[in-house]
C-alpha positions, 0 to 999 in steps of 0.5 A: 565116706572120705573121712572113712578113707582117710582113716583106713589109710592113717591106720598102721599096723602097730596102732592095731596091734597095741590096740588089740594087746590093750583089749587082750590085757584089758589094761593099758600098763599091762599091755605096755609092759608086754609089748615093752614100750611106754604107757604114753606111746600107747595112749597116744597111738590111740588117740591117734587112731580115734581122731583118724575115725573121729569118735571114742573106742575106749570109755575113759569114764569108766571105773573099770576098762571099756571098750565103747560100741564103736570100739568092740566093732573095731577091735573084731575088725583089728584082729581080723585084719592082723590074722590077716595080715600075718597068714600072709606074710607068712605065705609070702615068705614061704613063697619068696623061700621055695624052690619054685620060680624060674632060672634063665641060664646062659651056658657056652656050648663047650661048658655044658659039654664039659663040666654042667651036663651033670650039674644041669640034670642034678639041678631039674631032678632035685628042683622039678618046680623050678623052670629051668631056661638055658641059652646056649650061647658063647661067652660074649653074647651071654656077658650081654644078656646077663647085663641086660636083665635077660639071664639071670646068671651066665657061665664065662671063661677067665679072665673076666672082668666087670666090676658091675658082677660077682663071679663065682670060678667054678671049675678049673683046668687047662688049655693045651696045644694040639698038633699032628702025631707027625708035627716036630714038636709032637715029641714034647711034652711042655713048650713055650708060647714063643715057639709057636711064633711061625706055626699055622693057627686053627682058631675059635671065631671071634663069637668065643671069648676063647678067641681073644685069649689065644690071641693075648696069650700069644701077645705076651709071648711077643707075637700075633698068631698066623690064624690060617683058618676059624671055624666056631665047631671045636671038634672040625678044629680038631679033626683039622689037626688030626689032618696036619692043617695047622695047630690049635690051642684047646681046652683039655678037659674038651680035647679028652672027649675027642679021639685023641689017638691022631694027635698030641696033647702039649701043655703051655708055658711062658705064659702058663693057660689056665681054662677057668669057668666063672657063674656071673650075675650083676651086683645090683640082681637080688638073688633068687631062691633058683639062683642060690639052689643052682649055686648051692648046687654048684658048688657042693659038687 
C-alpha cells in the first residue's frame, strides 16, 4: 500500500502525458517529435515512472511496441486522469474569468451622491451575479479598510498618498467657497485664500479627509482657519450659510445639487482647489474579475 502512495504522488503531469503520446503514436521517436522534446527525455520519464510503480509498463522485448498488461491498465487510467485534469482546468479558468464573485466597495457619502449613484446602478444591472457590498464611509476610515483586507477598493479625495496602493483619479472638479447673497465678497467671482484669513469657518468634522484639506489649503495661504462650527452633514453647512453664520468651502459638483439661489458660488485661487476622487486597492491585492468589471466600468463612462 505505501509503494502505492509513494507512486501516485511521484507522478506528474507530464510523465503522463508523454506516456499516453507514446501509447497514441505507438512510437517513441513519433511522439517525440510531436511533443518536441527528445527521444532520451522521454525514455527516461518513463523509466521514472516504472520505478515509482515498481514494475514494466512498456515491453522493451517486443519486436513491435507493446504495452505490458500492467501498462494498457495504466494508460486507461492516465488518460482518465488528464481528461480530468484538463475539463477542470478549464472550469476553473471560466470561473476565476466570470463575472461572479463579490465586490466590497467603500464610497464617501458625498461620492455616491455626486458622481457613482449612476455608475453603481450601471454596475448591478450589467453584472446581476456579482454581489455588490458597499460601505458608506468617509475617506479615512475607508483608507483603513482597504488597507486591512476588509474592502477590496475604496473612493478617496486628493491628495492621497500611500505607496502601499495604486490609485486610479476618476473624476475631477472643484471645491468653491460658498457665502451669503449679503457677504462683501458675494460680488466676486474669484478670490484668493488670503482674504479669508478673518472669515468665520462652517467646516466638515475631522471624520472627512475633506476637513484636513481646507485646513492645509488655508496653511499655504499663511493662515489657520477661525472654524466657529463642524458638522459631518454637508447640506446643514450649506443651509448655515444660506443663514449668514459663517462661510464654507464645498465641492461644486455638491453645492450644484443644493438650492443655490440664497447663497454665492467663488472659485479659489492662490492656492488653486482642485476636488479629485481616486479608486484605491493595495498593491499587493490580485485583482478580481469584480474589481476589473467595476473599473473597466469606471472608466469607460
Amino acid at each position: 500500500e505505501s509503494r502505492k502512495i509513494r507512486g501516485i504522488r511521484g507522478m506528474t503531469l507530464n510523465q503522463l502525458n508523454y506516456y499516453v503520446e507514446i501509447v497514441r503514436q505507438g512510437s517513441f521517436t513519433k511522439a517525440a517529435e510531436k511533443l518536441f522534446v527528445s527521444q532520451p527525455t522521454l525514455s527516461k520519464a518513463i523509466r521514472a515512472l516504472e520505478e515509482e510503480f515498481q514494475m514494466e509498463l512498456i515491453n522493451r522485448g517486443a519486436k513491435e511496441f507493446q504495452l505490458t498488461p500492467q501498462g494498457n491498465v495504466f494508460n486507461e487510467y492516465a488518460v482518465k486522469i488528464l481528461d480530468f485534469y484538463h475539463t477542470q482546468t478549464q472550469e476553473l479558468f471560466q470561473r476565476l474569468h466570470s463575472a461572479d464573485g463579490t465586490l466590497k466597495l467603500g464610497i464617501p457619502p458625498t461620492a455616491g451622491a455626486i458622481f457613482f449613484f449612476s455608475i453603481l446602478y450601471q454596475f448591478r444591472s450589467k453584472y446581476p451575479g456579482i454581489d455588490l457590498q458597499i460601505e458608506e464611509i468617509t475617506s479615512k476610515t475607508l483608507h483603513e479598510m482597504v488597507a486591512a483586507g476588509k474592502l477590496d477598493m475604496g473612493v478617496v479625495i486628493e491628495p492621497f498618498n500611500d505607496d502601499k496602493f495604486f490609485k486610479r483619479p476618476i473624476y475631477t472638479s472643484e471645491a468653491v467657497l460658498l457665502v451669503p447673497r449679503q457677504h462683501p465678497l458675494a460680488a466676486k467671482r474669484c478670490v484668493s485664500f488670503s482674504a479669508l484669513r478673518d472669515e468665520k469657518f462652517l467646516l466638515v468634522t475631522p471624520d472627512y479627509m475633506f476637513h484636513d484639506v481646507v485646513r492645509e489649503k488655508c496653511g499655504e495661504a499663511g493662515f489657520s482657519p477661525n472654524v466657529t462650527f463642524e458638522s459631518y452633514q454637508w447640506e446643514l453647512l450649506f443651509e448655515m450659510v444660506a443663514d449668514n453664520q459663517g462661510i464654507c468651502i464645498l465641492p461644486k459638483p455638491l453645492v450644484d445639487k443644493f438650492n443655490n439661489t440664497r447663497v454665492h458660488q467663488i472659485h479659489l485661487k492662490e492656492p488653486e482647489f482642485p476636488w479629485t476622487l481616486s479608486l484605491i486597492y493595495r498593491k499587493d491585492k490580485f485583482i478580481t474579475v469584480p474589481m476589473q468589471c467595476f473599473l473597466d466600468l469606471c472608466f469607460s463612462s
